[in-house]
N, C-alpha and C positions, 0 to 999 in steps of 0.2 A: 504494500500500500504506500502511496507515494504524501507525505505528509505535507498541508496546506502551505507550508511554508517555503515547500519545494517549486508546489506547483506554481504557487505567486511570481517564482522566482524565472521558473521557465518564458514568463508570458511579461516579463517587467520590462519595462520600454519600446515594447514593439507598441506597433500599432490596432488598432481593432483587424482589419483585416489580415496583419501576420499571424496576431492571433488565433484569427481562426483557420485561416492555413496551417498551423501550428499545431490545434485542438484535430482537425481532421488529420494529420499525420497520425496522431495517436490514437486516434479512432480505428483508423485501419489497420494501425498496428496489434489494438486489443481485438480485431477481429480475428486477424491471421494469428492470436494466440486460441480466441476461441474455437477455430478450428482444429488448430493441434490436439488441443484438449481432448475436442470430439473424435478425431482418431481413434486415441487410445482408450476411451469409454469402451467400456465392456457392453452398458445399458445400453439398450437401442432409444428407451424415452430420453434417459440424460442426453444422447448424442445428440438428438431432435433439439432438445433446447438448447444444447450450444451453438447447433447451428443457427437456430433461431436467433439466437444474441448474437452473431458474427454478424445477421443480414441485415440486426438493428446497429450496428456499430458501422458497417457500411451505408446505411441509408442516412445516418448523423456524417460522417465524413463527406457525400454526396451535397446535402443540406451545406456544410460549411463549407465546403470548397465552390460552391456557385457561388455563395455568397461572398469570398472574399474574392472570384475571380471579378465578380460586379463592381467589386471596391477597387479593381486594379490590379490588386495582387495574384497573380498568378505563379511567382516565384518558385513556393514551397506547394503547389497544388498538381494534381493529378492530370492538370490540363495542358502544362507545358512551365518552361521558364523565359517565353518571350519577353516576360519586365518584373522587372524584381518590384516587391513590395516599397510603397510608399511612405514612410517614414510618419 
């Protein structure tokens, strides 16, 4: 668990939109773990809801990355790095 203090720390001085460029990196990063997860699930129900939370953890990454590519930032986003984030 990453403690509040951290988190603050990660998203300190960027702008609204690196941050949510920022926020959907991590997004898709906790997805690609809830996939792993699922792998290795024995249960066929638990496997189902981690998948389930991978596809909510990508549809939140999806959600942030439009919206900071609307803000300009497209930098850190899934969509390219033709201009780096706006300060």
């Amino acid at each position: 668990m990453i403690c509040p203090v951290t988190q603050t720390n990660l998203f300190q001085g960027k702008s609204l939109a690196e941050q949510k460029a920022l926020l959907a990196q991590l997004e898709r990063a906790g997805a690609s773990l809830y996939r792993t997860f699922a792998e290795q699930e024995p249960d066929d129900e638990r496997k189902k809801e981690l998948l389930r939370a991978a596809e909510k953890e990508e549809e939140n990454a999806r959600t942030l990355e439009d919206q900071s590519t609307l803000s300009g930032c497209v930098g850190l986003t899934r969509r390219g790095t033709s201009r780096p984030c706006s300060a």
